[in-house]
C-alpha positions in Angstrom: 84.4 22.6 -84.3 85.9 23.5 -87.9 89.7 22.4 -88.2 90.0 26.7 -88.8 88.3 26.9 -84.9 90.6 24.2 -84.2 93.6 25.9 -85.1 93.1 29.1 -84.0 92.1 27.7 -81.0 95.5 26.1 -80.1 97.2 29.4 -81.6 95.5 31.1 -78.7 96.2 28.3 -76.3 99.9 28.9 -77.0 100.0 32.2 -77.0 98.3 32.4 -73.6 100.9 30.3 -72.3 103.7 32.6 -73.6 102.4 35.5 -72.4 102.2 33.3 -68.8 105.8 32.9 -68.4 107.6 34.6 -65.4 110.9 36.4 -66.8 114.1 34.0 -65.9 115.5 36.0 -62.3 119.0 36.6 -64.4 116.9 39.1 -66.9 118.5 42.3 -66.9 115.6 44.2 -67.5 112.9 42.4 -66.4 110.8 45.5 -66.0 107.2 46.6 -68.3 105.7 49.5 -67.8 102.6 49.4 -69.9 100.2 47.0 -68.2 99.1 45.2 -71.6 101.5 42.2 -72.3 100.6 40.0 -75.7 103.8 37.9 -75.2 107.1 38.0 -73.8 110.1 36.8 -74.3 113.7 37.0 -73.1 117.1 36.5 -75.2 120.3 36.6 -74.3 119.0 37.9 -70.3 117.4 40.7 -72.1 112.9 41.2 -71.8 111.3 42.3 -74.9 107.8 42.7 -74.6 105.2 42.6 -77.4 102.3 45.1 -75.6 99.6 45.3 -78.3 98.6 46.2 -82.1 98.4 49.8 -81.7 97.6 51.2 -85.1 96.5 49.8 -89.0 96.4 51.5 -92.1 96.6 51.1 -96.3 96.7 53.0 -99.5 94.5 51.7 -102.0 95.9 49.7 -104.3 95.7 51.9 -107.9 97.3 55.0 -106.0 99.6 56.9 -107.9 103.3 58.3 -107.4 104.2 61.9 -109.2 105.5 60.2 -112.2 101.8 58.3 -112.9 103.3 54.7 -111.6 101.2 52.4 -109.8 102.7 53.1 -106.1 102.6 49.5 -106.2 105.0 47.0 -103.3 106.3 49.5 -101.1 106.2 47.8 -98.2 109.7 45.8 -99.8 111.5 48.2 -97.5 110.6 51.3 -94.8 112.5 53.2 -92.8 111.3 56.4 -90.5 113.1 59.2 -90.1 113.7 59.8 -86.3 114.8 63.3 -86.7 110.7 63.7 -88.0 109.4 61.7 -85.6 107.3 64.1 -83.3 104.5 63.8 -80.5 101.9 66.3 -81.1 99.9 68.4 -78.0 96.8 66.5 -78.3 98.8 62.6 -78.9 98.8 62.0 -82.2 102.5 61.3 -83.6 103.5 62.6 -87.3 106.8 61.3 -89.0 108.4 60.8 -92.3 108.6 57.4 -93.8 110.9 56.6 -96.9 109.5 53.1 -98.7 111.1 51.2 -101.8 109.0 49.2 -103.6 110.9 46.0 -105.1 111.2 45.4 -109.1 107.8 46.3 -110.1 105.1 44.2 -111.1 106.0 41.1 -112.0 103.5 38.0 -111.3 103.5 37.8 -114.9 107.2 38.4 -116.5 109.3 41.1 -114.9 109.3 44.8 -116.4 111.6 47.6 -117.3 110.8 49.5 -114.2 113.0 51.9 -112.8 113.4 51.3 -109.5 112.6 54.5 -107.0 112.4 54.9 -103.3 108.8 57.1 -102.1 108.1 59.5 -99.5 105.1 59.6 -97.3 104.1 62.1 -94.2 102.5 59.7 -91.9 100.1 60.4 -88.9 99.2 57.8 -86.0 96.8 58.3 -84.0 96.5 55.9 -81.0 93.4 53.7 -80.2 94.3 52.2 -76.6 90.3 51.5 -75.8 89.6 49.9 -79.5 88.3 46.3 -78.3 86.5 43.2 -80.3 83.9 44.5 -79.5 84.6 47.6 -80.2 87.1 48.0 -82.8 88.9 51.2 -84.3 88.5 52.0 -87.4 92.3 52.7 -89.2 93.9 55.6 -86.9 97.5 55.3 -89.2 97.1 58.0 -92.0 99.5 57.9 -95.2 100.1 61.2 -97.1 102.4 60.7 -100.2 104.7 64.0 -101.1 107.2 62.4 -103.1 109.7 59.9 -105.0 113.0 59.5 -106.4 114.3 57.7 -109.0 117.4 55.2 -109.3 120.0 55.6 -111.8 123.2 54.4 -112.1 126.7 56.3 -111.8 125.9 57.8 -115.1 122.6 58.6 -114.9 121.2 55.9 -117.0 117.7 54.3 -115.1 118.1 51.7 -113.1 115.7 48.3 -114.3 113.8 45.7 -112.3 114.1 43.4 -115.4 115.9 39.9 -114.8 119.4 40.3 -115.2 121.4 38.7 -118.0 122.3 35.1 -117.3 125.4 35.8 -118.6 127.6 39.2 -118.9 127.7 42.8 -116.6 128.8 46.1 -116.4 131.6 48.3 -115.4 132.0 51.9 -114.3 135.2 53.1 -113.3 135.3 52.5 -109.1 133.1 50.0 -109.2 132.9 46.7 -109.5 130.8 44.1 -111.7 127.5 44.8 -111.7 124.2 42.9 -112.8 123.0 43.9 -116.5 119.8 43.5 -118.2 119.3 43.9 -122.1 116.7 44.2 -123.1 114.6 45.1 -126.3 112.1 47.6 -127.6 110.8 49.6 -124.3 111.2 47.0 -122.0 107.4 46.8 -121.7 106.9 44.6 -125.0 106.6 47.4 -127.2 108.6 49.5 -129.3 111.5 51.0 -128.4 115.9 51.5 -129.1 116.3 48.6 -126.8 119.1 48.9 -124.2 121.5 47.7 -120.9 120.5 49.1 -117.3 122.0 47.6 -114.4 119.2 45.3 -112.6 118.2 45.8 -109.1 115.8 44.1 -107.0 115.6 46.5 -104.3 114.6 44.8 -100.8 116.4 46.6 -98.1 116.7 50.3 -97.2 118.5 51.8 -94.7 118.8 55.7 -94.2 122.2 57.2 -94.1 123.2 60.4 -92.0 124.3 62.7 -95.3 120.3 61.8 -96.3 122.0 59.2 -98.9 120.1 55.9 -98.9 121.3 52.6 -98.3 119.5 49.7 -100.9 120.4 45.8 -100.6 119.2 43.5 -103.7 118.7 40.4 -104.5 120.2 39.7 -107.9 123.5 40.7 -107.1 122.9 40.0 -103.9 124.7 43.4 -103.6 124.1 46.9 -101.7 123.9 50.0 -103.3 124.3 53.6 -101.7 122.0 56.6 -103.7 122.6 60.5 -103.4 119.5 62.0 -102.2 118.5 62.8 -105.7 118.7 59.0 -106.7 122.2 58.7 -108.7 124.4 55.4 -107.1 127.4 56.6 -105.7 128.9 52.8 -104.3 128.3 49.3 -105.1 129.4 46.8 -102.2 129.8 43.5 -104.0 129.9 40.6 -101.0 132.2 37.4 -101.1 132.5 35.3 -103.9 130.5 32.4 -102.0 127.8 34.8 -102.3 127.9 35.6 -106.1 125.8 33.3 -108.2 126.8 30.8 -110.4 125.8 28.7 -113.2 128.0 26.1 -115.9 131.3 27.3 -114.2 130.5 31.0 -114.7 128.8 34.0 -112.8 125.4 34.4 -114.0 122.9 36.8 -112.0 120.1 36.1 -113.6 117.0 35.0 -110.9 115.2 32.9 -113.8 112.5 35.7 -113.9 112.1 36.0 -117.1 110.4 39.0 -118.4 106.7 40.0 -119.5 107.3 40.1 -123.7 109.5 36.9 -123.7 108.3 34.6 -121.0 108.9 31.7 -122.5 112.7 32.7 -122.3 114.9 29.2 -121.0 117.2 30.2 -118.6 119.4 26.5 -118.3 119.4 25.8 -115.6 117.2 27.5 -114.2 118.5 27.2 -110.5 122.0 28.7 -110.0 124.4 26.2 -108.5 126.5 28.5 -106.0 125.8 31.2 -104.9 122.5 33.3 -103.3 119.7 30.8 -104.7 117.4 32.5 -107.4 114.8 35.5 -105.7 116.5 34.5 -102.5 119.5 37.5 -101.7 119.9 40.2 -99.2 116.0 40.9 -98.8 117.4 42.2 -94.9 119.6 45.3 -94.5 119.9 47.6 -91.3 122.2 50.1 -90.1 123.5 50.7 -87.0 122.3 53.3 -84.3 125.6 55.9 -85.2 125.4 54.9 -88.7 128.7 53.6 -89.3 128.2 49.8 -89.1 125.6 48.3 -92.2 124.5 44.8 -91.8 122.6 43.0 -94.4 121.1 38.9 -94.1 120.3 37.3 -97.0 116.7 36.1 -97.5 117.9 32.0 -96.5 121.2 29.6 -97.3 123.4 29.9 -100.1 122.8 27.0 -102.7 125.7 24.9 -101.8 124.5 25.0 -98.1 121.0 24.1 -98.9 119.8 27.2 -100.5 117.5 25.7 -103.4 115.1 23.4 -101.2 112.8 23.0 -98.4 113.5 22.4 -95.5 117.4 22.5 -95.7 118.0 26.3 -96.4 117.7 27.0 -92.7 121.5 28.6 -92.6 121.2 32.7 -93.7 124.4 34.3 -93.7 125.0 37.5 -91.9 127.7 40.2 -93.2 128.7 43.5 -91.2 130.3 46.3 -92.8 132.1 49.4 -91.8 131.0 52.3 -93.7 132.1 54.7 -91.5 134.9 55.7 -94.4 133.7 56.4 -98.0 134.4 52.3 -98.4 133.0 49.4 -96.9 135.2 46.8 -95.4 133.8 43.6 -93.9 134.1 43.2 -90.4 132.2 40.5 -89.3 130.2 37.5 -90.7 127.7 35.1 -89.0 125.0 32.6 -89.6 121.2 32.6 -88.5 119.3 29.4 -88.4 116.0 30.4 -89.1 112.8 29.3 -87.9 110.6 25.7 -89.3 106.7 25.6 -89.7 104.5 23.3 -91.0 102.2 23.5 -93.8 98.5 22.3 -93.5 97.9 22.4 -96.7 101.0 20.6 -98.1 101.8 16.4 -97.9 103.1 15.2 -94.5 106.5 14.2 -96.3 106.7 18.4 -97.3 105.2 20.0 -94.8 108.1 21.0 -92.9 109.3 24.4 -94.6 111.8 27.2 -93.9 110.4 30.6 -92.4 112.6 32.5 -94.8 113.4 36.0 -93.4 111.9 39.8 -95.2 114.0 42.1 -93.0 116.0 42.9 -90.2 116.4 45.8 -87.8 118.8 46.5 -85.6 118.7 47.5 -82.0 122.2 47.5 -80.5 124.4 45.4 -78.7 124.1 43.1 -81.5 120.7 42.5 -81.2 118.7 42.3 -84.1 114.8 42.4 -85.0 113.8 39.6 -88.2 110.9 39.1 -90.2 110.3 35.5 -90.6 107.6 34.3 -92.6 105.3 32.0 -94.1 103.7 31.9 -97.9 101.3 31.5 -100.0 98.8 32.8 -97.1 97.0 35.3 -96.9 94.7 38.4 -98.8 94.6 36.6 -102.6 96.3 33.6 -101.8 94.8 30.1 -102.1 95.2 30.0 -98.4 93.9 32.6 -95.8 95.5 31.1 -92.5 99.1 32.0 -91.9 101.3 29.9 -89.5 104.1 31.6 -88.8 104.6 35.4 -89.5 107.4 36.5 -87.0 109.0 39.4 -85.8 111.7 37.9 -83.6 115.2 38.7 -82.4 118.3 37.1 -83.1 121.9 37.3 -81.5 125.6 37.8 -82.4 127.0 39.5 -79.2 130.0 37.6 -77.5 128.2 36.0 -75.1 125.5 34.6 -77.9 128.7 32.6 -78.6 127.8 32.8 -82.2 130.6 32.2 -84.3 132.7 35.0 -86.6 132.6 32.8 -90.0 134.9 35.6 -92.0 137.6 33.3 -93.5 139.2 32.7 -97.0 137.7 29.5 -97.3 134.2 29.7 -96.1 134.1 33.3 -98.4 135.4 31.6 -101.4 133.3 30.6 -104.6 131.5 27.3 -103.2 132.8 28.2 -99.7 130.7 26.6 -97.2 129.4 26.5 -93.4 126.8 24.3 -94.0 126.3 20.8 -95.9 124.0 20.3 -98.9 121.4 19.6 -96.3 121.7 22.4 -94.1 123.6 21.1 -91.3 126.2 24.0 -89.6 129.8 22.4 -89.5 130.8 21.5 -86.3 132.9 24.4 -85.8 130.4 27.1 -86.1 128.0 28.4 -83.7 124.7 30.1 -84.8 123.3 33.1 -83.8 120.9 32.9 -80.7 117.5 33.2 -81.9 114.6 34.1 -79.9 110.6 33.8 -80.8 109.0 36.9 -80.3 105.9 39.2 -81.8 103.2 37.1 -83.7 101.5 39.1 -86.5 98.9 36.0 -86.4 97.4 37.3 -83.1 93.5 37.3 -84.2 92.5 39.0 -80.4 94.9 41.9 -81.1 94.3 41.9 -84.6 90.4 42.1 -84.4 91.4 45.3 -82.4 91.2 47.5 -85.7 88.7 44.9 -87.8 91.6 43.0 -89.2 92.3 39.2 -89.1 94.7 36.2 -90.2 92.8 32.8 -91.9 89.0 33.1 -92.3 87.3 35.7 -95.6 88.6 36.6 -98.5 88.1 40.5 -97.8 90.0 43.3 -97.9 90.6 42.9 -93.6 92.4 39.8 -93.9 95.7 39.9 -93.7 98.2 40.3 -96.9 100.7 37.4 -97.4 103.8 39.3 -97.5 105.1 41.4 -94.8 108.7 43.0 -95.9 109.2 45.6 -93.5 110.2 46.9 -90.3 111.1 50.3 -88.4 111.5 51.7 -84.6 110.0 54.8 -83.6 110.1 56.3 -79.5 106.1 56.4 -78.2 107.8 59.2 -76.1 108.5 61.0 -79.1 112.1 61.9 -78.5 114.7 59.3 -77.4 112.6 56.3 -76.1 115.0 55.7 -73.4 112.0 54.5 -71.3 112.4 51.0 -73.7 108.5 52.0 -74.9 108.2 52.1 -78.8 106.1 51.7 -81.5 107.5 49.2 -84.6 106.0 49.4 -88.1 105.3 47.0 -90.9 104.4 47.1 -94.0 102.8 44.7 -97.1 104.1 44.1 -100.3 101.2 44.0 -102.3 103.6 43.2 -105.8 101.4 45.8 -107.6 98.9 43.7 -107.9 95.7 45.8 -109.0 93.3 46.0 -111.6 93.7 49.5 -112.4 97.6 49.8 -113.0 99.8 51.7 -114.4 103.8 51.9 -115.4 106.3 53.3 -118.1 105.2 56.5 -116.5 101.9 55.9 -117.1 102.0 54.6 -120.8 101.9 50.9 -120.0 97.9 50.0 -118.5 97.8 46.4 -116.7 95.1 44.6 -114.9 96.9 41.0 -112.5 95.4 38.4 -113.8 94.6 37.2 -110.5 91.7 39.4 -110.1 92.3 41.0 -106.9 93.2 44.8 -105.7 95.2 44.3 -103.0 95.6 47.5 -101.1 99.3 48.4 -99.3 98.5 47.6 -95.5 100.4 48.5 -92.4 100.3 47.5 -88.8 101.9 49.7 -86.0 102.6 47.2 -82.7 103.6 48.5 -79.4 106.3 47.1 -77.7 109.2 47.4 -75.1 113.0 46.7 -75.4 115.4 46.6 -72.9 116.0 50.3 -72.0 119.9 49.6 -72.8 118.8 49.0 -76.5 120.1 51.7 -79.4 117.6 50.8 -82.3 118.8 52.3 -85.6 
C-alpha cells in the first residue's frame, strides 16, 4: 500500500466512524429526513447533517466579463439571491448568484485592478443516482449576465494594488481609508499615475435595498456599495484591529506590485494589528438583514497573528446596521481548527486551519470555511487535510465570552498572548467539526477528487466561499438545503487579460485553473434562519 492509499484509507476509516455516531438523547432536532448521511454532527444540542455532494460545476479559466477582464477568482466571495431561488416543474433549480473576485491577479506583483462584484444565472440540476461507478457528469450550469464596478464616494475606481505603507485618504463622512499610489497605469506602463483607495475584497454579503456588503483585508475594513458600484459607507473596526508598523498605521500587506517587485516594505510584517493578507476574509449578514458579522481570516499579530501554529484566536465583530450607521454590538473569539502537514518537518507540521468565510444561520450559529494550503489543482501537493465547512457558536449557552472592552479594542489590545493562549477570562466560541470537502466516495460522485493526478478533476486549493439555498425551493423550513462553494482560482490562466483587456498575461506557473464549484446537500436544525 502507497502512504497516498494509506491516508486515504484512515480518512475513510474516520469518516465512517463519524457518520456512526448515535445523536446525544439531549439533541433538539435529532431528526433526518433524507436517508443518505455522509457525517453528522451535533453543536450546542443542535443535529446538522452533511447528506451528500449533490452538484459540481466550473467556468473555464480565460472566460471573460463584459468589460474584456479575465473573470478570474470569483469564488473570494458568493452570495445567492433567495428571492431568485426557484424550483422548476421538472426539478431543476435556477437562481441568481452575485460573486467578487479578490484583487486581481497577483502571484506575481499585485495590479491596478478595479475591483467589481459579477452576476451569474445559475441552473442545478440534481444527480441523486450518480455513483463511482457511475458518475455524473457536471449538472451545475453557470451563465454570466453581468458586473459592476467599485468606485469610491467620488467615483474614482477602486484598486487591488498594495496599499501605501504609509499615508490614506479622506472623504467627508468617512473615515481613513487605505491608499495606493501608484505610477504610470498601474500595469507597468504608461500612464498620469494616481491614488485609489485599496481593497482586497473577500467577503460579500447582500443587503435588502440590493446594496452590497464587501469586507477587506487591507483595512481590514467593510465597505457597503450602491447597486451600481459607488461606496456609500466605510466601517473602520477597533484600533487593535488596524495595522501597524514603527509606531504608525501602515496598511500596506507587503504585496508589492507587478512593475516594482523588488519594492522593501521594512518591515515587512506589521507588528499590531490584522497580520499582512490575513483580515476579514469572513463576512455574513444576518437572516433580517440588520445584524453584519465579519471574522478575520486568523489572530491579530500581537496575539499570535504572524506564525504557525499560534494564530489560532480569530476575532469576531457584530454590527448593527439596521440604521444608516453601524455600531458594534458584540465581539468574540474563534479558536480555529490544527492540522498536520505531511509534507512539512515534524517540528512545523502543526499549522492553523485559517478560515475563508462564514455564513450565518441563526441563533448565533455560524457556518466557517477552514482550510488547509498549498494543496490541491497546481500546487506542489495534491492531498488536502483539512478543508472544513464546520459550525461555530456564540449563543448564551455556548458560554463564549463578549470581548467588547476599551482595553482589549485598543491599539495592541489583547485576548490572547504572543503564543496564542486565550486569557483566562475569556471563553471561546463552541466549535464544532462538520462537512469534509476531502470526502473522495462523495467526491468521485461527479469524477472529482482530493490528492492523487494533476488534472483538471482534482480539487483546487482554495475554497473562499459559501451560501444557503432551500432544496424545497421556498422557505426550507423542512431543515433540507443545498450549500454552495466556490474556488478561487487567483486568475491564474494562460490566456489572461486585464486593464479592460489592454494588459495580456500568461502565470508563470503554467496551469489554467478553471473556477470550480461544489453544491453539498445538507440539513440544519429546522429552527435555523440562514441568511
Amino acid at each position: 500500500m502507497t502512504l497516498l492509499q494509506f491516508v486515504h484509507a484512515i480518512v475513510a476509516f474516520q469518516a465512517l466512524l463519524t457518520a456512526a455516531t448515535v445523536p446525544r438523547l439531549t439533541d433538539l432536532h435529532p431528526r433526518v429526513t433524507y436517508q443518505n448521511i455522509t457525517n453528522q454532527t451535533t453543536c450546542d444540542r443542535e443535529q446538522y447533517t452533511y447528506q451528500e455532494l449533490a452538484g459540481y460545476g466550473s467556468v473555464v479559466s480565460n472566460a471573460r466579463d463584459k468589460y474584456g477582464d479575465t473573470l478570474g477568482g470569483y469564488g473570494s466571495a458568493i452570495a445567492l439571491d433567495r428571492k431568485a431561488w426557484k424550483k422548476t416543474e421538472n426539478g431543476s433549480y435556477t437562481g441568481v448568484l452575485w460573486a467578487v473576485p479578490d484583487r486581481g491577479w497577483n502571484t506575481e506583483g499585485t495590479v491596478n485592478y478595479q475591483n467589481r462584484i459579477h452576476k451569474f444565472a445559475v441552473i442545478l440540476t440534481p444527480k441523486p443516482n450518480a455513483t463511482l461507478a457511475n458518475p455524473s457528469g457536471p449538472n451545475l450550469q453557470f451563465d454570466y449576465q453581468d458586473t459592476v464596478l467599485f468606485t469610491g464616494p467620488d467615483g474614482t475606481p477602486t484598486t487591488g494594488l498594495d496599499a501605501d505603507i504609509l499615508g490614506s485618504i479622506t472623504y467627508p463622512g468617512f473615515p481613513i481609508l487605505p491608499v495606493a499610489t501608484y505610477s504610470g497605469d498601474g500595469f507597468g506602463s504608461s500612464g498620469a499615475g494616481g491614488k485609489r483607495i485599496a481593497i482586497d475584497s473577500e467577503g460579500l454579503a447582500l443587503d435588502r435595498d440590493g446594496s452590497f456588503w464587501v469586507s477587506d483585508e487591507y483595512g481590514p475594513y467593510i465597505y457597503k456599495f450602491s447597486p451600481t458600484g459607488k461606496m456609500t459607507l466605510a466601517i473602520m473596526p477597533p484600533d487593535a484591529y488596524i495595522p501597524h508598523r514603527n509606531g504608525s498605521v501602515s496598511f500596506s500587506a507587503d504585496s508589492p506590485s507587478i512593475y516594482d517587485p523588488n519594492e522593501a516594505i521594512i518591515p515587512a510584517d506589521t507588528t499590531t494589528g490584522r497580520d499582512n493578507n490575513q483580515g476579514f476574509e469572513g463576512l455574513t449578514v444576518s437572516s433580517d438583514g440588520k445584524t453584519l458579522y465579519t471574522l478575520l481570516q486568523s489572530a491579530l499579530d500581537q496575539e499570535g497573528g504572524p506564525s504557525n501554529p499560534y494564530r489560532r484566536q480569530a476575532r469576531l465583530l457584530e454590527y448593527d446596521v439596521s440604521s444608516s450607521t453601524a455600531k458594534i454590538t458584540a465581539e468574540y473569539v474563534v479558536t480555529l481548527p490544527l492540522w498536520t502537514d505531511p509534507t512539512s518537518k515534524t517540528s512545523k507540521a502543526t499549522k492553523v486551519a485559517a478560515q475563508s468565510e462564514i455564513h450565518s444561520l441563526g441563533n448565533d450559529q455560524f457556518l466557517i470555511l477552514a482550510r488547509d494550503s498549498g494543496a490541491g489543482h497546481g500546487q506542489s501537493s495534491s492531498l488536502s487535510i483539512y478543508r472544513h465547512a464546520d459550525i461555530f457558536d456564540v449563543s448564551t449557552s455556548s458560554s463564549a465570552t463578549d470581548i467588547v472592552s476599551a482595553s482589549n479594542d485598543a491599539v495592541n489590545g489583547s485576548i490572547a498572548s504572543s503564543t496564542g493562549v486565550l486569557k483566562e477570562n475569556i471563553q471561546a466560541a463552541a466549535y464544532c467539526s462538520f462537512l469534509d470537502f476531502n470526502v473522495n466516495s462523495q467526491l468521485g460522485r461527479f469524477g472529482m477528487h482530493n490528492g492523487g493526478a494533476q488534472d483538471q478533476y482534482l480539487l483546487n486549493e482554495k475554497w473562499e466561499s459559501l451560501a444557503l439555498v432551500p432544496v424545497d425551493g421556498k422557505e426550507g423550513k423542512d431543515g433540507e438545503w443545498f450549500l454552495f462553494s466556490l474556488s478561487d482560482n487567483d486568475f491564474i490562466t494562460q490566456d489572461g487579460h486585464l486593464n479592460f483587456g489592454m494588459y495580456p498575461y500568461k502565470d508563470a506557473s503554467g496551469y489554467n485553473l478553471d473556477n470550480q464549484a461544489l453544491v453539498f446537500r445538507v440539513q440544519l436544525p429546522t429552527n435555523a434562519s440562514p441568511s
